[in-house]
C-alpha positions as CSV (number, residue, x, y, z in Angstrom):
1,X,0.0,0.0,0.0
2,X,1.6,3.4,-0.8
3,X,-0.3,7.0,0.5
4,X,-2.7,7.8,-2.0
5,X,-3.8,11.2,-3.2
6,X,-5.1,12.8,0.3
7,X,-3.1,13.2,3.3
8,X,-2.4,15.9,5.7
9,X,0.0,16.2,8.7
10,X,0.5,18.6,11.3
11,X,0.4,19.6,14.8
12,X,-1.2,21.0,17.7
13,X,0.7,22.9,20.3
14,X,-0.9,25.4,23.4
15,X,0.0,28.7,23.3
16,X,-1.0,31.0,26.2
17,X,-0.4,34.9,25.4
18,X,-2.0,37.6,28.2
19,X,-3.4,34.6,30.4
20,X,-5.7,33.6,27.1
21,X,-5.0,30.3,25.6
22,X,-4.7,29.3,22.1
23,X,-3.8,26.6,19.8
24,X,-0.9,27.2,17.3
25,X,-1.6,24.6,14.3
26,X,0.8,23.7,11.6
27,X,-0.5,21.6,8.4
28,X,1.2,19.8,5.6
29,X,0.1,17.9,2.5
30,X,4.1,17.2,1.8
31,X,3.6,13.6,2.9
32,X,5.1,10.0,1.9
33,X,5.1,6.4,2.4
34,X,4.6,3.2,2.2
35,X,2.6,0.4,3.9
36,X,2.6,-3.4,4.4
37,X,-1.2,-4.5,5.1
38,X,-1.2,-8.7,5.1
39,X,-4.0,-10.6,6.1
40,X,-2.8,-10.3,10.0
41,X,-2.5,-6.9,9.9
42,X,-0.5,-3.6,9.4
43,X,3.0,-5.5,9.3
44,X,4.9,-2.4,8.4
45,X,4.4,1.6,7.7
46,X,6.9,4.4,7.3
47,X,6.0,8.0,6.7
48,X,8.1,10.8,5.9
49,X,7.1,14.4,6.2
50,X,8.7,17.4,4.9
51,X,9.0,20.1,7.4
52,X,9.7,23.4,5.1
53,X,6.4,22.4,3.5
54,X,4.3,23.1,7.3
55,X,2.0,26.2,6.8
56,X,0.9,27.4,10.8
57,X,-2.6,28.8,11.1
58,X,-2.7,29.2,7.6
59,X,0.1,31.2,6.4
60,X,3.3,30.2,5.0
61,X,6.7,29.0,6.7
62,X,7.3,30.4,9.8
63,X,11.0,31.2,11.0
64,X,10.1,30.3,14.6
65,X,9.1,27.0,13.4
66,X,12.1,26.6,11.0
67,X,14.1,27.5,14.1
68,X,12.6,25.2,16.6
69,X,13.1,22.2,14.5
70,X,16.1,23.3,12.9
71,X,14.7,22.6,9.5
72,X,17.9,23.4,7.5
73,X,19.7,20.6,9.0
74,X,16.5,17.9,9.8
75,X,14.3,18.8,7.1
76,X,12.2,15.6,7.2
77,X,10.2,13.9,9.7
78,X,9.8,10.2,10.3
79,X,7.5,7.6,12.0
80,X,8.2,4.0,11.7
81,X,5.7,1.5,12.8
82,X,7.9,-0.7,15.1
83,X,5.5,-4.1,15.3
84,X,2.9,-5.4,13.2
85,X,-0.8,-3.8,14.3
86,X,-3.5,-6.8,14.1
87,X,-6.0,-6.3,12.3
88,X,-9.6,-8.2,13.1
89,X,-12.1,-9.7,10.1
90,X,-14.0,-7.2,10.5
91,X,-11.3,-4.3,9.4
92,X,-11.8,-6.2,5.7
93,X,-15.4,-5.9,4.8
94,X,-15.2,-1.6,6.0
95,X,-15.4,-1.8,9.8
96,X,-13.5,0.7,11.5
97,X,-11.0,0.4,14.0
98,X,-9.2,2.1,16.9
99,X,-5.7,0.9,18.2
100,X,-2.1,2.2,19.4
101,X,0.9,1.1,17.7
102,X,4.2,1.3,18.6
103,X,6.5,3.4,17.0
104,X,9.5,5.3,16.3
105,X,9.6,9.3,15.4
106,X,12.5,11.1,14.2
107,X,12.3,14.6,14.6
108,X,15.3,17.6,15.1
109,X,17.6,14.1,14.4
110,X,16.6,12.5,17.0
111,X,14.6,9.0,17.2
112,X,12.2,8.1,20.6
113,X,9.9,5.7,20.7
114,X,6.4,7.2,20.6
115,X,2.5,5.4,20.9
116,X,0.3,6.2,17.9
117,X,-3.3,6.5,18.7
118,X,-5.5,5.5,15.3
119,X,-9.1,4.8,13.9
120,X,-8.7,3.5,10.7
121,X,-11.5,1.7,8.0
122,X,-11.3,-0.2,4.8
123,X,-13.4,2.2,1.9
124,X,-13.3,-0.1,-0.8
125,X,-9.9,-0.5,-2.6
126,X,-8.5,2.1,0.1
127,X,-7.7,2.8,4.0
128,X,-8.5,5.6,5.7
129,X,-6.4,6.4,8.9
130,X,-6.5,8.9,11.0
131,X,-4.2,9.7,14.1
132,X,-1.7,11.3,16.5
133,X,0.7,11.0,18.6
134,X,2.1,13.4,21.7
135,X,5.7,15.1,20.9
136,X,7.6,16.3,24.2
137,X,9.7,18.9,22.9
138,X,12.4,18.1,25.3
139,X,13.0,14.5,23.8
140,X,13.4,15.7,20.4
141,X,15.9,18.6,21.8
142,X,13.3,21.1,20.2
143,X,13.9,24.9,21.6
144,X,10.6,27.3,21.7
145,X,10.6,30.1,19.9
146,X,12.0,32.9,21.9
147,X,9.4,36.0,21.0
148,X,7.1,35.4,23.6
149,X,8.9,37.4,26.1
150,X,7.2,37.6,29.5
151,X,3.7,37.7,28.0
152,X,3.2,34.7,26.6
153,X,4.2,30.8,26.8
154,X,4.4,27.6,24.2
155,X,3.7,24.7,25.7
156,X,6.6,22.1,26.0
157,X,4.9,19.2,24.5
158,X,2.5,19.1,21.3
159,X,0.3,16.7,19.4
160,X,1.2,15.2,16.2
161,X,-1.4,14.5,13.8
162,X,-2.7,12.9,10.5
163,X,-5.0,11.3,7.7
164,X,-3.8,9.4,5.5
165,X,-5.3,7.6,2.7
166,X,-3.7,4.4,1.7
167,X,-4.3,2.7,-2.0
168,X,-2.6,-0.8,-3.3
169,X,1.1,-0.2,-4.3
170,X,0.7,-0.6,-8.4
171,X,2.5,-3.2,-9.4
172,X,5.1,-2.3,-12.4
């Protein structure tokens, strides 16, 4: 199975300026990989995600986040499924499920383990999964921006998240 068509990636981090809170999001369709599906399960997955490409709230690359994640030297992401995910009969014929699955993340050139929360569903030919998993920014050696001053605070952990479409690798 290789990602299809739609995808999106991104994150969710708290942001607190004046005592009101906010969430800071980042999105990216700059997405690929590759999947193993067998008739036990998910056997193996790896997803890459370009970082340059992340637009937060809506607007074009920010330097704080370029700086955070040092983009210039890491500019892709990784998560690698680490074991097979089982998948019941019913996945087959379009039931959905909900699982975690271990995994690794690589992020600012680092690698942690990491849970992946999912609900995924068979539509036809195609897979739909969506996801996330937490990011502590201190695991991945990632620095918050530094323009919030006194006023305002990031928090120091964020959510990674995503939908992915999967289609049948085409054989050739």
């Amino acid at each position: 199975w290789q990602l299809a068509c739609r995808h999106r990636i991104g994150f969710r981090v708290r942001e607190s300026i004046l005592g009101i809170g906010n969430d800071v999001t980042g999105r990216t369709g700059d997405v690929t990989g590759t999947a193993m599906v067998t008739a036990g399960g998910l056997a193996r997955a790896t997803f890459r995600v370009s970082l340059d490409a992340i637009t937060v709230n809506g607007k074009a690359r920010q330097p704080q986040l370029v700086q955070s994640l040092e983009v210039a030297a890491h500019p892709v992401a990784t998560v690698t499924l680490a074991r097979t995910v089982t998948l019941p009969a019913a996945f087959s014929s379009g039931g959905t499920i909900t699982r975690t699955a271990a995994a690794s993340l690589t992020l600012n050139g680092t690698t942690r383990p990491v849970t992946v929360t999912l609900s995924a569903r068979r539509d036809g030919t195609a897979i739909e999964a969506a996801g996330s998993l937490p990011v502590a920014f201190a695991d991945f050696g990632i620095k918050g921006p530094r323009e919030y001053g006194v006023f305002g605070s990031l928090a120091s952990n964020g959510t990674a998240e995503f939908l992915l479409i999967l289609a049948p690798a085409v054989s050739g």
